[in-house]
C-alpha positions in Angstrom: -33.8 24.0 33.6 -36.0 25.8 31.1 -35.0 25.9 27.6 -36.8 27.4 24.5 -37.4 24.4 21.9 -37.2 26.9 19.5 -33.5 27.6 19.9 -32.6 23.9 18.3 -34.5 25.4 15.0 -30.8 26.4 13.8 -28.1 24.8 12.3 -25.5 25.0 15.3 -27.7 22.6 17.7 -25.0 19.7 18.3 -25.7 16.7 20.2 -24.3 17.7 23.4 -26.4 20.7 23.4 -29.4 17.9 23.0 -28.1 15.8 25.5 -27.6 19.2 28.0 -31.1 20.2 27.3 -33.2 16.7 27.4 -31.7 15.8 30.6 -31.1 19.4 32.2 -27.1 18.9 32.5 -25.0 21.1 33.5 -22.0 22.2 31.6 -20.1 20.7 34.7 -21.7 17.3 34.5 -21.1 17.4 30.7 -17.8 17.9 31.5 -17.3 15.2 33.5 -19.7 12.5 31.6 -16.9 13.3 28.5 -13.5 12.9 31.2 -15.4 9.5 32.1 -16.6 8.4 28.6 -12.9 9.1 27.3 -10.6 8.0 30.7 -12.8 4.9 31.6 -12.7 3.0 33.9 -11.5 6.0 35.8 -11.9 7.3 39.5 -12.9 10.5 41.2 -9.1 11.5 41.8 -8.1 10.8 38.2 -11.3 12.8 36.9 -10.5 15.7 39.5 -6.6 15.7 38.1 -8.5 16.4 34.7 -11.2 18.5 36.0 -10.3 20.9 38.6 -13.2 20.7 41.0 -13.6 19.2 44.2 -14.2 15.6 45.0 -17.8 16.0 46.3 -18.9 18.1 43.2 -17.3 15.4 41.1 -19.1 13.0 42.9 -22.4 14.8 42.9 -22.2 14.8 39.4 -21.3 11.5 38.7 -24.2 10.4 41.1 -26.3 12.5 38.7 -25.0 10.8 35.4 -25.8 6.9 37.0 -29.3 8.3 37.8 -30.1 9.2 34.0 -28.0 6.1 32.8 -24.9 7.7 31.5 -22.0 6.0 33.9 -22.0 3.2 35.5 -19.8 2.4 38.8 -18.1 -1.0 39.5 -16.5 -1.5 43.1 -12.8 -2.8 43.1 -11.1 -5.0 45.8 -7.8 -3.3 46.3 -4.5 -6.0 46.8 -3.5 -4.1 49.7 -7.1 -4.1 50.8 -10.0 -2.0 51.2 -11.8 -1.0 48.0 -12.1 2.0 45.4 -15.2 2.8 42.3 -14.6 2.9 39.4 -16.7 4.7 36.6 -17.1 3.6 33.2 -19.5 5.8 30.3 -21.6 4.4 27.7 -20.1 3.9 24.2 -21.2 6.9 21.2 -22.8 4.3 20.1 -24.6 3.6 23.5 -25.4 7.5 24.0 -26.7 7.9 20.4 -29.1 5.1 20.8 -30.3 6.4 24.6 -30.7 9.8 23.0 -32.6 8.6 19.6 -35.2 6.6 22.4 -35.5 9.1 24.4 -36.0 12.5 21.4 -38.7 9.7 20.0 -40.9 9.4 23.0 -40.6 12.4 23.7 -41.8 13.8 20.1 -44.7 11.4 20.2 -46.0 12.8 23.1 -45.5 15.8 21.7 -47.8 15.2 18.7 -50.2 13.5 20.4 -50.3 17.0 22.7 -50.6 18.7 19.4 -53.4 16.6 18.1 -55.1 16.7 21.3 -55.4 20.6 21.4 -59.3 21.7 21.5 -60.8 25.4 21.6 -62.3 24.4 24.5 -58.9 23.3 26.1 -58.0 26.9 25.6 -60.9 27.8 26.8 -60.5 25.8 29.9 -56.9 27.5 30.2 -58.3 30.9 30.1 -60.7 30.8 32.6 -58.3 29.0 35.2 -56.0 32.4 34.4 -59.2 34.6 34.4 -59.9 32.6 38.6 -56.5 33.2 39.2 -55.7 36.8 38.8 -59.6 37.8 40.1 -58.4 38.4 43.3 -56.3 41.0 42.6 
């Protein structure tokens, strides 16, 4: 997903939109990270009674949030046997302090990006564009 930094340069940026954008979410996943964060421990039939998508795209998603760090999944025995996940979200607290991490590192290597910018990096630039287009 490809996002102009720019567009956070207003006052309407909240921290969902941060969140969306610094790990390329999906309104869907969104979605579903809040139905978990608020219903927890929940399932994938209580979320899809909330959401109304199917069970794989629930699941797909939820797959997606345990990858970045945002739910995690605990397997339950069942008393009349067999077994069913559960999904739990990280508290505000939790997600601000995964976010703040995360907006750092990411602004350091930013500057350092910054600092590190030479004419002769443009340079550099330029002539790979000035190989790549000779051709035509």
């Amino acid at each position: 997903m490809s996002f102009p930094l720019a567009s956070f340069d207003n006052e309407e940026v909240t921290c969902f939109d941060i969140i969306k954008a610094t790990y390329g979410l999906s309104e869907n996943e969104l979605e579903i990270m809040m139905c978990i964060k608020h219903s927890q421990p929940t399932d994938i039939k209580t979320i899809a009674e909330i959401i109304p998508k199917d069970r794989a795209t629930i699941s797909r998603s939820i797959q997606r949030l345990m990858g970045i760090g945002f739910v995690k999944k605990t397997k339950i025995n069942l008393d009349r046997g067999g077994f069913k996940y559960i999904y739990s979200g990280l508290s505000t607290e939790e997600m601000k302090s995964k976010l703040t991490e995360l907006i750092r590192r990411i602004a350091d290597r930013m500057e350092t990006a910054i600092n590190n910018l030479t004419e002769e990096k443009c340079q550099v630039l330029y002539n790979e564009v000035v190989v790549k287009y000779s051709n035509y």
